[in-house]
VEXPAKOL-866668 format. One line per 10 residues: their letters; for each residue z negated, y negated, x negated of C-alpha. Coordinates in nm, 2 decimals, always signed. Layout:
% VEXPAKOL-866668
A> Z/Y/X  ... $
***
This chain:
% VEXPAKOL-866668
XXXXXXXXXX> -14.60/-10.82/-11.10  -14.44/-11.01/-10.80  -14.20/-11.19/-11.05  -14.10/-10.88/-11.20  -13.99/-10.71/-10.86  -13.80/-11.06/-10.82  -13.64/-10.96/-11.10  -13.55/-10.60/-11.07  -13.44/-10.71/-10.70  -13.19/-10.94/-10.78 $
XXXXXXXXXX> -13.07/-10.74/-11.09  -13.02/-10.47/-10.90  -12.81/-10.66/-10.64  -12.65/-10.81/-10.92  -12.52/-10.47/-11.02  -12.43/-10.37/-10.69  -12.19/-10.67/-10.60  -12.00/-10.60/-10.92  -11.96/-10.21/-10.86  -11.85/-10.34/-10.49 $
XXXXXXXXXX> -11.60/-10.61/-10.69  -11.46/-10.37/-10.88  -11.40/-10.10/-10.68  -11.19/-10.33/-10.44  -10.85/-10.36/-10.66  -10.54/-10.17/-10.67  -10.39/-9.85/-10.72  -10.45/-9.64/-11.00  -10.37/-9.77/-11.35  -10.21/-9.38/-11.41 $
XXXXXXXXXX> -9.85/-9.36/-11.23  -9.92/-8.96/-11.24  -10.28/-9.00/-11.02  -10.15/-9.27/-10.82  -9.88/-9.03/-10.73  -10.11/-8.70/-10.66  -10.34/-8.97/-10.50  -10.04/-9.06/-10.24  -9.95/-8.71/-10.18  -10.28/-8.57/-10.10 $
XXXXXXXXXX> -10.30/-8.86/-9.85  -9.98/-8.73/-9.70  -9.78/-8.98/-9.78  -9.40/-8.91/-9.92  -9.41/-9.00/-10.27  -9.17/-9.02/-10.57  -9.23/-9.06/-10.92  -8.91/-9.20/-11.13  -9.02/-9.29/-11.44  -9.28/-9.57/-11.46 $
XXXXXXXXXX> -9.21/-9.64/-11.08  -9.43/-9.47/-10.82  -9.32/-9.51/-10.47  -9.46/-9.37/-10.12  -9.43/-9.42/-9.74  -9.59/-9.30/-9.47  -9.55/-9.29/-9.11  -9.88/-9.32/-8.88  -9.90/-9.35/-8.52  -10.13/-9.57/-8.31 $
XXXXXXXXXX> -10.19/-9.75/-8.00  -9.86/-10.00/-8.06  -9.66/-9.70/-8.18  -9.59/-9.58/-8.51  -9.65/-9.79/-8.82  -9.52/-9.74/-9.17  -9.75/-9.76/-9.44  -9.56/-9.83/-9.79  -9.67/-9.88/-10.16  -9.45/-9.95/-10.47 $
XXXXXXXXXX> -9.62/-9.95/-10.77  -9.44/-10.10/-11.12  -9.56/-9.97/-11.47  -9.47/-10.19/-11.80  -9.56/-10.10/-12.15  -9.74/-10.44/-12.21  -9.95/-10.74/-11.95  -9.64/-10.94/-12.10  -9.39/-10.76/-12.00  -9.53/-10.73/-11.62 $
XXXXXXXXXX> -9.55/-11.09/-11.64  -9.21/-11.12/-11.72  -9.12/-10.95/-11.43  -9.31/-11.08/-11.18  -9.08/-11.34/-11.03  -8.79/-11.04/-10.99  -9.10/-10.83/-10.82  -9.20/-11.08/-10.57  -8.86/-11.15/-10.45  -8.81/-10.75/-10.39 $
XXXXXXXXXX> -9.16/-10.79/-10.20  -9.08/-11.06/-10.01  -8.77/-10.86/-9.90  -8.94/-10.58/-9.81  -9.23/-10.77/-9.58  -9.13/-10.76/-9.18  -9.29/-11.01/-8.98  -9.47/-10.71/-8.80  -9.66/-10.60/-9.11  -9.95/-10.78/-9.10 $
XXXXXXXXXX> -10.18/-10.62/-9.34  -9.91/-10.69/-9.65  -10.01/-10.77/-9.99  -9.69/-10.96/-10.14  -9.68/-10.86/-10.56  -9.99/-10.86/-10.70  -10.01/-10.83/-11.09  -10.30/-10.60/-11.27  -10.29/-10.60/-11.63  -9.97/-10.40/-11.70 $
XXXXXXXXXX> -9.89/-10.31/-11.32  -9.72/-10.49/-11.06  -9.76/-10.33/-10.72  -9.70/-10.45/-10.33  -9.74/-10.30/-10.00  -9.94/-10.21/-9.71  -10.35/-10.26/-9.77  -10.39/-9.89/-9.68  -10.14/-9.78/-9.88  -10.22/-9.99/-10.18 $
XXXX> -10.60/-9.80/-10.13  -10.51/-9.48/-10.09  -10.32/-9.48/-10.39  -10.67/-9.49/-10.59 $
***
């Protein structure tokens, strides 16, 4: 009995850590949610295409502080892999040394987004 409550114990913590793994990545694999997922968070968002962009300004104790996602959709993994060098120098542009919580171009299957780490979440 005791080895079977070892067991289901470490099962269950087993499945726990992976539903905690996975909910950690990026913004929504559907540009249309990702953009009602920005709006509803307040956030100015546009939608051109396969493109979703949206920024944010929020105030705290060092003043305000703009929050910024950008979000690229391809057809294909391969063609997001293809333009991942292009992305990353358009990321790199975009960080200022203030921004400390920026995630430089991160590829996800057929998405390449970059941005502020709150940003990048609320665009689940």
């Amino acid at each position: 009995m005791k080895k079977f409550v070892r067991i289901l114990a470490l099962t269950l913590v087993a499945v726990l850590l992976c539903a905690t793994l996975a909910s950690c990545g990026g913004p929504n694999k559907d540009p249309s949610k990702a953009l009602a997922a920005l709006k509803e968070e307040g956030y100015t968002a546009v939608k051109v295409g396969d493109y979703v962009s949206g920024t944010k300004v929020v105030k705290d104790d060092d003043g305000d502080k703009v929050e910024h996602v950008t979000i690229y959709y391809y057809d294909s993994k391969e063609d997001a892999t293809a333009a991942m060098e292009k992305i990353q120098k358009l990321a790199d542009a975009e960080k200022d040394d203030k921004k400390t919580d920026w995630v430089g171009a991160t590829q996800s299957g057929n998405m390449i987004y970059f941005g502020t780490k709150t940003a990048i979440k609320d665009a689940k």
